[in-house]
Structure formats: structure tokens, C-alpha cells
N, C-alpha and C positions, 0 to 999 in steps of 0.2 A: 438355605432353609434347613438343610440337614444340624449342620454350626449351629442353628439358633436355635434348632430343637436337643444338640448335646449340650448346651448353655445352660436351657432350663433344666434337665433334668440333673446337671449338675449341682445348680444352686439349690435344686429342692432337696438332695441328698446334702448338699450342705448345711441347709435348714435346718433338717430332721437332727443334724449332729450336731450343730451351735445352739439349737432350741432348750435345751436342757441347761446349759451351760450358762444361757441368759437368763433361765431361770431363777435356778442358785444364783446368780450375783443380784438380780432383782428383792429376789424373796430376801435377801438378807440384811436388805434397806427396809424391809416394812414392820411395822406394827403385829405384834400374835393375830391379833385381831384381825388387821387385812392379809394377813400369809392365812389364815382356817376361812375366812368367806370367800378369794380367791385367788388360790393357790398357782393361778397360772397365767397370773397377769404379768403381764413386766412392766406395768408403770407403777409404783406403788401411791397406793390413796394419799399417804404423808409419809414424806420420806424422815426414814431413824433411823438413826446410831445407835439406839438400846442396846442389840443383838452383839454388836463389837464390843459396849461400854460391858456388858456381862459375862462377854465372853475371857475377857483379859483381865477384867479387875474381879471379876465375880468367880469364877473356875481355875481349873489350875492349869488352861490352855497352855500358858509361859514355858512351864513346865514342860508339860509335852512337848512343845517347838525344840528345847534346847535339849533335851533329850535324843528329838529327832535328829536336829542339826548334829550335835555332837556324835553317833553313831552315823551316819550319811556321811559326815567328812573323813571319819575313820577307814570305814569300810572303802569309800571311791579312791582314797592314796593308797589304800591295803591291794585293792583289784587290780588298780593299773600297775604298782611295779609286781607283784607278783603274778600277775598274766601276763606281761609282758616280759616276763623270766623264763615263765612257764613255755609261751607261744617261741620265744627264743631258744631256748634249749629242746622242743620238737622239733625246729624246723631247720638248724644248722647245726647241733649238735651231736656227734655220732658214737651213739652208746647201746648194750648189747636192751634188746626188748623194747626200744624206742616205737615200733610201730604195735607193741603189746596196749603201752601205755595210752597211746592216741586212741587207740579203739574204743580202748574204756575210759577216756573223756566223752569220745561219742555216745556210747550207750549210756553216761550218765546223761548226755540232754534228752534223751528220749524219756527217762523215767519222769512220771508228774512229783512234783514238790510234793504232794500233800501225801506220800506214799513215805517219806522219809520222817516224817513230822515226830511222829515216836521215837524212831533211830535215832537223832538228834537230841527229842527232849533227854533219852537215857544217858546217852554218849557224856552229854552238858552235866548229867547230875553227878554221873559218876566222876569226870574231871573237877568238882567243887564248884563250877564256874555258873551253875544252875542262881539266879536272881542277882546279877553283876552286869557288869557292862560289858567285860570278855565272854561272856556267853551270847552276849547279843550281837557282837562286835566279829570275832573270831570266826566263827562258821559260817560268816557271809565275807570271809575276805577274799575268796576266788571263787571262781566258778565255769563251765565248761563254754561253757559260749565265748565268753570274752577270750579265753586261753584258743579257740579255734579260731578268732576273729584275729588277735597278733597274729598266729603260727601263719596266715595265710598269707599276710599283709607282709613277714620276714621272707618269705618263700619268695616274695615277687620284688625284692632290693637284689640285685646285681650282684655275684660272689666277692668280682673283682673287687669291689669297695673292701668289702672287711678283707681281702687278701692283702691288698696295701701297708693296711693298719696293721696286720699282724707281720709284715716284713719288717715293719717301723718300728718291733717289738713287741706291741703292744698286747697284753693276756685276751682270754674268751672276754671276763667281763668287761674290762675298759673296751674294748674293740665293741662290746652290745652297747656298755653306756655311753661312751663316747661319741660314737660312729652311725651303730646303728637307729640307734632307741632316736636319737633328735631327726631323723628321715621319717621315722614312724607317727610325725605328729599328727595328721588325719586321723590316724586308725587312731593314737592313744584318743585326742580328742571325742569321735565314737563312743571308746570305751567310757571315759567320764560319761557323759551323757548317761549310756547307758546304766551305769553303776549306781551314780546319783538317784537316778529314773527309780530305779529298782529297790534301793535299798530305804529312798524316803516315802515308796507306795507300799516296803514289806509289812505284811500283819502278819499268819500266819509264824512265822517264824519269831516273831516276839511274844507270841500266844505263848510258847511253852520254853521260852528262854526265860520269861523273867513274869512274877507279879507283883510286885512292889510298885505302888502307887508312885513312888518317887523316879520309878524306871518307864512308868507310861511312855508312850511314844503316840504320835499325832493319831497314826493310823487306828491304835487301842484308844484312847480317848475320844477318838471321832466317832467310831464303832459305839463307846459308852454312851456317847449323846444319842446317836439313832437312837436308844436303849429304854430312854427317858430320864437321864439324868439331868440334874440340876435343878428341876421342878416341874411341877406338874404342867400338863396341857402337852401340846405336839412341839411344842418352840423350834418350827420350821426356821423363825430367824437366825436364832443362834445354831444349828445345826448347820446348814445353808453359810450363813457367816463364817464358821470352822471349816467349812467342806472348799468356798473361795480362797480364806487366806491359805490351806494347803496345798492350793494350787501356785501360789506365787510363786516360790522359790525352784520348779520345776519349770514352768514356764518360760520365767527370766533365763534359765539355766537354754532350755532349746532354743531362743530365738535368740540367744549371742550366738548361740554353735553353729545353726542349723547349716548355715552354707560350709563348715567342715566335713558335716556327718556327710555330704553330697560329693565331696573332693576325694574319695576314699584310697585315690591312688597316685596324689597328689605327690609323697613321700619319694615313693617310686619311683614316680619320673624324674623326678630332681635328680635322684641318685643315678 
């Protein structure tokens, strides 16, 4: 009885959080017309394609996408080797101020993003890099989290492994690349995840790196539609339609991973 009463309360908390979700994908098969009389149906009156067909040949979604994409692939090759440089060189390497440095990784993840927003936009303008792609690109290529996420993940591989390697001759970095970094594939896998996650849902920080219409990125052009762009009425479909397809490529991305992001010490034991 108890089971069947944490069952339901499960699935209705599961409702409450797939309910929205069904929405957006319903709304974005229907007609303007059936998405403003109602909005909270999930069968649609006559199912349409308009909303896709406008969204791709009529706007400059394309744009945005390949914008996104290209910045998202940048940034997650950028995060992984150098947080895992990073979390490498805190965690076996011994140099004077080392535990200086760790703390003020720390206290950077306590500060909220939107506290930095100006620091940034100025930093960008005054390096030239203000309305470019290495302004959009660069100041999301690490971050403190992922650099705490390797350091913890290096701390917990066996010394003896990389003492081997370096009786066999081998320097700091070929003993990280060689040796270490492929045991770390759990953790690196995480970090993709998260990196991707992160940098294909960032706005704020494309707010004041760039405004060029050609630099748009999913999350500024999504924002634009809520806005009312593209034309008049509420066009729930096309919004709704933009708000699904920017789910795909995050999606696809966590349910290939998902059973790594859960194996997080997988690496370790091997070694």
C-alpha cells in the first residue's frame, strides 16, 4: 500500500514536469488559431507543419542553429582539455600557491553569473573581441565547476599508475595524456555533457558579447520570438516549434551519455 501510494505521488510529480513539455511539442503542430482558443490541449484540432515550414524557410532560425552549433562545439573541446589541465595540474601537481589557487576556483562558483555580466562585457570590449565569435567563444572556455569536477576525479586514480609512466621516462604531460586523461573517461564524458548543456542553453552571456544579427545564437532568437517577432498575433506555434527543435540536440546528447554521467568512478577502478 505504502509502494502504491509512493507510485502515485511519483508519477503526479512526473506529470506536473512532462506536462509542459507535452505541451510545447503539441502546440507546435497546431494552427495560430487552435494554439489562442486552446492553448492547453495536446491533441491538436488539425494537425500543421506551418510553424516548422516558417520557422526555417521564413526566419533566420538556420542561422541561429549554426551559430549555436558552432560556438557549443567550440566551447565543449575548449572545457574539456583545459579543465582537465586545469583539474590535473591541482591535483598532482606541486607548485608554490597551489591551494591559493583552488580556493579561488571555489569562491568563483559561489558568485552568481549575472554579477559578472558588465566585468565581461568591458574585459570583451576592451580586448577588441566585443561582436566576434572569440568573444563569445573564449570566456566560456573553462569554468570552475568542471575544473573541481577533473581535480576530484585525478585525486582518486592511484599514484602508482603515473609513477610507472614516469620511470618509463615519460614527461608531466604525456604521463596526463597518455595515462591519465583516457582512465578519466567518466568524468571527461560528465564534463561534455555538462559543457554542451551549458553553453547551448547560455543567453545572458551572448547578451553582451555580441549583437550582430548574424552572430544570433538559438537562445537570443528564441528570446526574440517570445518578443513578437516575425509577425503579428501570439504565434504560440512557431515559438513552441523553436523552443522543441532546441531541445533536440541536448536531449540526443544526455540519453547517449546518461549511463556514463552515473558510472563516475568507473575510471578509477580500472586503474
Amino acid at each position: 500500500m505504502a509502494r502504491t501510494a509512493t507510485y502515485a505521488v511519483l508519477l503526479a510529480v512526473a506529470a506536473v514536469y512532462i506536462y509542459p513539455f507535452l505541451i510545447n511539442v503539441a502546440t507546435s503542430f497546431k494552427t495560430d488559431a487552435d494554439a489562442t482558443s486552446d492553448p492547453l490541449s495536446l491533441v491538436p484540432a488539425s494537425w500543421s507543419l506551418d510553424a516548422y515550414s516558417r520557422l526555417f524557410l521564413r526566419s533566420d532560425f538556420p542561422v541561429w542553429f549554426a551559430n549555436s552549433a558552432i560556438v557549443t562545439v567550440c566551447v565543449t573541446a575548449g572545457r574539456v582539455f583545459l579543465n582537465s589541465l586545469a583539474g590535473y595540474a591541482l591535483a598532482r601537481v606541486d607548485f608554490r600557491g597551489r591551494g591559493v589557487v583552488f580556493a579561488g576556483i571555489i569562491a568563483v562558483m559561489a558568485v552568481p553569473g549575472v554579477v559578472l555580466l558588465i566585468p565581461k562585457f568591458l574585459v570583451i570590449n576592451q580586448l577588441g573581441m566585443y561582436d566576434t565569435y572569440a568573444g563569445m567563444i573564449i570566456p566560456l572556455l573553462s569554468d570552475a565547476a568542471g575544473i573541481f569536477i577533473m581535480k576530484n576525479f585525478f585525486e582518486s586514480i592511484p599514484r602508482s599508475v603515473e609513477e610507472a609512466a614516469k620511470i618509463d621516462g615519460a614527461s608531466t604531460f604525456r604521463t596526463f595524456w597518455s595515462v591519465v586523461l583516457p582512465m578519466a573517461r567518466p568524468a571527461l564524458v560528465t564534463l561534455v555533457i555538462l559543457s554542451f548543456q551549458g553553453s547551448w542553453n547560455e543567453l545572458s552571456h551572448f547578451i553582451v558579447s555580441a549583437q550582430s544579427p548574424e552572430l544570433m545564437t538559438l537562445t537570443k532568437g528564441v528570446a526574440q520570438l517570445a518578443s513578437g517577432a516575425l509577425s503579428q498575433g501570439n504565434q504560440y506555434p512557431v515559438k513552441l516549434a523553436a523552443a522543441a527543435v532546441m531541445t533536440i540536440p541536448v536531449a540526443v546528447m544526455f540519453f547517449i551519455f546518461q549511463r556514463r554521467i552515473m558510472n563516475t568512478t568507473e575510471g578509477a577502478e580500472k586503474g
